[in-house]
Each structure stands twice: as structure tokens, then as C-alpha cells.
C-alpha positions in Angstrom: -15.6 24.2 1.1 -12.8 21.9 0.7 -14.0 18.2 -0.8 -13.9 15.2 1.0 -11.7 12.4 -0.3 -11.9 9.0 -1.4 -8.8 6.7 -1.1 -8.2 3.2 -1.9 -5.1 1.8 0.1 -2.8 -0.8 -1.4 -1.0 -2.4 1.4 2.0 -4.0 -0.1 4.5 -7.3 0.2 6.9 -8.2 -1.9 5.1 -7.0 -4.9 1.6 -7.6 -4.3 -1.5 -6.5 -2.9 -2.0 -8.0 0.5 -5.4 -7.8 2.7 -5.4 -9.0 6.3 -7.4 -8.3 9.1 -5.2 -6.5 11.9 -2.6 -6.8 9.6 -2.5 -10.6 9.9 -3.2 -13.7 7.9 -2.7 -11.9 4.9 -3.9 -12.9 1.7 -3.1 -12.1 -2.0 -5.5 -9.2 -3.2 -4.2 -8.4 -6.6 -1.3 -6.4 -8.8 -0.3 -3.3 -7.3 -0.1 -1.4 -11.0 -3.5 -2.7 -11.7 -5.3 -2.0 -9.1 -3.9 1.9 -9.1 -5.0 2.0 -12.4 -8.9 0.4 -11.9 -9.2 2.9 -8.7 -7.8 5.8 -10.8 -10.5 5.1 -13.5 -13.1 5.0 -11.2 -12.2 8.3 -9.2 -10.3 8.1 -6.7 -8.6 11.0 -5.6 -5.4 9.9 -3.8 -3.7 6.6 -3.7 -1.9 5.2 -0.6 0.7 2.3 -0.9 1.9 0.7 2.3 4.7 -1.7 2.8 3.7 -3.7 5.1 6.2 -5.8 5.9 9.5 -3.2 5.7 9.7 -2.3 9.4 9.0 -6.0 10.5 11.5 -7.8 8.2 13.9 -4.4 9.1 14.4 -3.2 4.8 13.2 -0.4 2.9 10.2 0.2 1.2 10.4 -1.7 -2.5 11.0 1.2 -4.5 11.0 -0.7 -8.0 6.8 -1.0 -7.0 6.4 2.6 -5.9 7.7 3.3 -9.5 5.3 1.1 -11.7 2.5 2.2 -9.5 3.3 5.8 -10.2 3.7 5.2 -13.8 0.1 3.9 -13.7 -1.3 6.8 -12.1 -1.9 10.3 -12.3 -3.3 11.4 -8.6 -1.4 11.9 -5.7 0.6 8.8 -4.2 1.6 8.6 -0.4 4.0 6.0 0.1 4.9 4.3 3.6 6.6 1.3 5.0 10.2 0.9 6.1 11.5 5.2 6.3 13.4 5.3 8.9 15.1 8.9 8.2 14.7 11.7 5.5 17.0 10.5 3.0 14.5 7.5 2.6 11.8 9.4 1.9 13.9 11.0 -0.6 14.2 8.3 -2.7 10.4 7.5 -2.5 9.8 10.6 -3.6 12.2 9.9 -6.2 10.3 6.8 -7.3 7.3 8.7 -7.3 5.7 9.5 -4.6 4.1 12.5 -3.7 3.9 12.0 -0.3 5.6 10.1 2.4 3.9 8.2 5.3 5.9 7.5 8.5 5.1 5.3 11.6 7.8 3.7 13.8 10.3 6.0 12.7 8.6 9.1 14.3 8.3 7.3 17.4 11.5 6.3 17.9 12.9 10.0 16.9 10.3 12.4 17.0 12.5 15.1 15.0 12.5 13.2 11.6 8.8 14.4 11.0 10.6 18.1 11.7 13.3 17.3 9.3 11.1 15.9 6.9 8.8 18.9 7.0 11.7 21.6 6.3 13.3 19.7 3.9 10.3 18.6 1.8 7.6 20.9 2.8 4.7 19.7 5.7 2.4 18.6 2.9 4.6 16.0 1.9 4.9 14.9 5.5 2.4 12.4 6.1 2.0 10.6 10.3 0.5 7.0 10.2 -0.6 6.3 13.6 -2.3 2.6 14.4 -4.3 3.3 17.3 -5.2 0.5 19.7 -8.0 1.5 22.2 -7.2 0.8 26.0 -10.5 0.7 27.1 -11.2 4.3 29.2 -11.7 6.4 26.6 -8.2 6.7 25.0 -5.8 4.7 22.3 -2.4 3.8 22.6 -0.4 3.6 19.4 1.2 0.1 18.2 3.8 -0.4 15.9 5.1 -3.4 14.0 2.2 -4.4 12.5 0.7 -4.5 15.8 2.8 -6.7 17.6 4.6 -3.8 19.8 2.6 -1.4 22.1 4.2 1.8 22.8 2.4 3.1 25.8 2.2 6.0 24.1 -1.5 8.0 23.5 -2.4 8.3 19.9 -4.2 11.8 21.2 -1.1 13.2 22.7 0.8 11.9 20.4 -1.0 13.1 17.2 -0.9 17.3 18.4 2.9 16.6 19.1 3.3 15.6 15.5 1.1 18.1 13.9 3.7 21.2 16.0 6.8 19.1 15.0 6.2 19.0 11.2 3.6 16.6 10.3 1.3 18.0 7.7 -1.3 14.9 7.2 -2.5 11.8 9.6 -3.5 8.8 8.6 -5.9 7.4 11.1 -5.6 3.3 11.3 -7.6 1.7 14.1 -6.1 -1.7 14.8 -8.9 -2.9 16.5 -11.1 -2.2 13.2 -8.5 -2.7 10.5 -10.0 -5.7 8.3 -13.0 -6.3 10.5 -15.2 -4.7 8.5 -17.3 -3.6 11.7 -16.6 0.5 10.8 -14.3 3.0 11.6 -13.6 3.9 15.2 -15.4 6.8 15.2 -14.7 8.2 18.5 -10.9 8.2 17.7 -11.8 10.1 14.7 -13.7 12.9 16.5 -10.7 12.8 19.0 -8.3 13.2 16.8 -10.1 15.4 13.8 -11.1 17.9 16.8 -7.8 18.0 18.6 -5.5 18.8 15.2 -5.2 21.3 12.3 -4.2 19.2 9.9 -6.2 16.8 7.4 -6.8 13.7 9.1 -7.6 10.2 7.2 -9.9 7.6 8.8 -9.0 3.8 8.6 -9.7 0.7 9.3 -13.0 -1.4 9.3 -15.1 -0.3 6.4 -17.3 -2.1 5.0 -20.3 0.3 3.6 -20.4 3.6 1.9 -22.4 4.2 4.8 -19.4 4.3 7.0 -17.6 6.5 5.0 -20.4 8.7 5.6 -19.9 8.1 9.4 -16.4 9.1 9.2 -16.8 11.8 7.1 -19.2 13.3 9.9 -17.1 12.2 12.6 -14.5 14.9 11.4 -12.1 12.8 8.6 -11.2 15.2 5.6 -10.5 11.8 4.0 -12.0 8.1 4.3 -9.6 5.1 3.5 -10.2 1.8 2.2 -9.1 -1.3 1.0 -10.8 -4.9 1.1 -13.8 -3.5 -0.1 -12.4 -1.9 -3.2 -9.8 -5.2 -3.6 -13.0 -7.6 -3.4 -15.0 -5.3 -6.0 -17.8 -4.8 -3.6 -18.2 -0.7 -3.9 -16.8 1.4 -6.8 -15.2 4.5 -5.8 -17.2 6.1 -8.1 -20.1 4.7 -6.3 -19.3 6.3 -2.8 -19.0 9.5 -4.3 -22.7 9.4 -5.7 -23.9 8.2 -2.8 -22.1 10.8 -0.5 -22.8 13.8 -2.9 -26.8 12.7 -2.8 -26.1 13.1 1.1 -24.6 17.2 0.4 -21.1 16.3 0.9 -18.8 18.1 -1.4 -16.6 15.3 -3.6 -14.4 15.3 -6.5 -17.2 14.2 -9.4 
């Protein structure tokens, strides 16, 4: 049985740890390098940095951060923000990066997660999808930190990826991201049922309880940030408190 993951997200802006809630009114949450290094120590398996601002002020991911993050850390690093074609996730991978997270990009030209995939292999090939429910049972994806809907359904649009190239999703729900009300655990199941790739739940947590939730709901993976940034739960906490509950983690 494959373990279940545990990853702290450090969403990024011009050098620094930022913490919002539906990626607004963000607030300082710490150095990037040290806070890789603190969630490393306490065992985390992956890392995921986010440049939150690149597609939104229209630049590239800060590739000087990617590479003092990376020299903190040993585990795997996905890297998003601001890739806009293949030779961007190049250089990421480059800087350090292990994987490569795209959004917007995908959207607007659905082939780059298919070029991405045969040039540097599907498991470097990471989706991010914010998903924005509509009320009826489904989610439509949002881009630019939220500000743009694209009428198009996270569901649909998720399997798509997955036969284009896309080896990994990471699961944000915008209504949830920062709240700390929970993941959106139907989109989970949607999703996690629907696609046969690892997906990663997002947005909302606030308990290792929902981490549990999401695990059960179909995630491979749980994500989180403000509760790590504020010091509230150890990594190393969740993962004694999920493998009292029989799920298989990284000890």
C-alpha cells in the first residue's frame, strides 16, 4: 500500500512566505528557506512552493527562491507560479525543482501539460486546479488568484489533463483556501474517483482531523499551510495521529 503524504505549502511573493485567505489580504508568514527547513525536520514528505503573484503581475516564477529553498531541503520540491510554456519549467527544474505545478497556462493551451510530459516525464508534470463550486453539484475552475472564472468544470477538466500529460493534481478549493472550515470534500471524491493519477487536497485545513477527512475522501496527499506557518500542528504530529487511525505514512 502506497503511503499517504504530508505537505506543507509555501505560497510565495517577492521572497517571502505569504498566507491569505482566498488568496487575498495576504500577510507575512515567514522565510521561505526556513520554513522548508523546520517542515523537513519535522517530516514532511514533499514541499510545494507557489508564486503567487507571477501570473497576476504577468513575470516568472522567482527562480533565485526556488534555489535557496532547494538548497535547504532534501525532499521533493514542486514549484508553480508564472510557467507559461515548457522552457519555464525548465529552468525551475534547473533551480531545483523536482516538479513543476501549472495553472493558467494549461488553460489557455491545453498541449503544454502534453509537452511538458514528453519532455520531462508525467511525474514531473504537476496540474493545479482552483476549484470554485457553482452551487449544483459541480466546480468551475478560477484563475488569477481567483479573480477570473473560466466557465470551465474542474471535473471535466481534471480527466482531460490526466490523458493529455498531467501526472499529479493539486486540488485547491477556493472557497475553502484560508478559511480554515476543511477541505471540500466532495470535490475530492469527485475528482480522486474520476482520475488515475495522485491527487492533492487543499484548501481549508485547520485540524489533523481534516487531513484524515481528506485522506478518506480519496487524496493520496493532504496540503497545508497556515496551520503549519502559525505553529499550530507539527507535521510530525499528523502523522502519529493518522498512523494511530491505520493509515500508512512515512514515520
Amino acid at each position: 500500500m502506497l503511503t499517504r503524504r504530508i505537505i506543507p505549502c509555501l505560497d510565495v511573493r517577492d521572497g517571502r512566505v505569504v498566507k491569505g485567505i482566498r488568496f487575498q489580504a495576504l500577510r507575512d508568514a515567514g522565510c521561505p528557506e526556513e520554513q522548508a527547513r523546520l517542515y523537513e525536520e519535522q517530516g514532511a514528505d514533499e514541499l510545494v512552493l507557489l508564486d503567487v503573484s507571477a501570473t497576476t503581475e504577468g513575470r516568472k516564477t522567482q527562480y533565485e527562491t526556488v534555489r535557496k529553498v532547494r538548497e535547504a531541503l532534501s525532499i521533493p520540491l514542486t514549484v508553480g507560479g508564472g510557467v507559461r510554456e515548457a522552457d519555464d519549467a525548465a529552468l525551475l527544474l534547473e533551480a531545483g525543482a523536482d516538479k513543476v505545478s501549472v495553472n493558467t497556462a494549461a488553460l489557455t493551451r491545453p498541449e503544454l501539460l502534453s509537452e511538458m510530459a514528453m519532455r520531462f516525464g508525467r511525474q514531473c508534470t504537476v496540474l493545479a486546479i482552483d476549484a470554485k463550486a457553482t452551487g449544483d453539484g459541480h466546480w468551475q475552475n478560477v484563475v488569477r488568484s481567483g479573480q477570473t472564472d473560466t466557465g470551465k468544470d474542474v471535473l471535466q477538466w481534471a480527466m482531460e489533463a490526466v490523458e493529455l500529460g498531467a501526472g499529479e493534481i493539486l486540488l485547491t478549493s477556493w472557497d475553502r483556501d484560508g478559511t480554515r472550515s476543511g477541505y471540500d470534500l466532495d470535490l475530492v471524491r469527485a475528482v480522486s474517483q474520476n482520475v488515475t493519477v495522485p491527487v492533492i487536497a487543499s484548501g481549508g485545513v485547520d485540524s489533523m482531523q481534516h487531513m484524515l477527512e481528506g485522506i478518506e475522501a480519496g487524496a493520496d496527499a493532504v496540503l497545508a499551510a497556515s496551520i503549519f506557518h502559525d505553529g499550530d500542528i507539527s507535521v510530525r504530529e499528523i502523522k502519529e495521529f493518522l498512523n494511530q487511525r491505520q493509515i500508512e505514512v512515512r514515520l
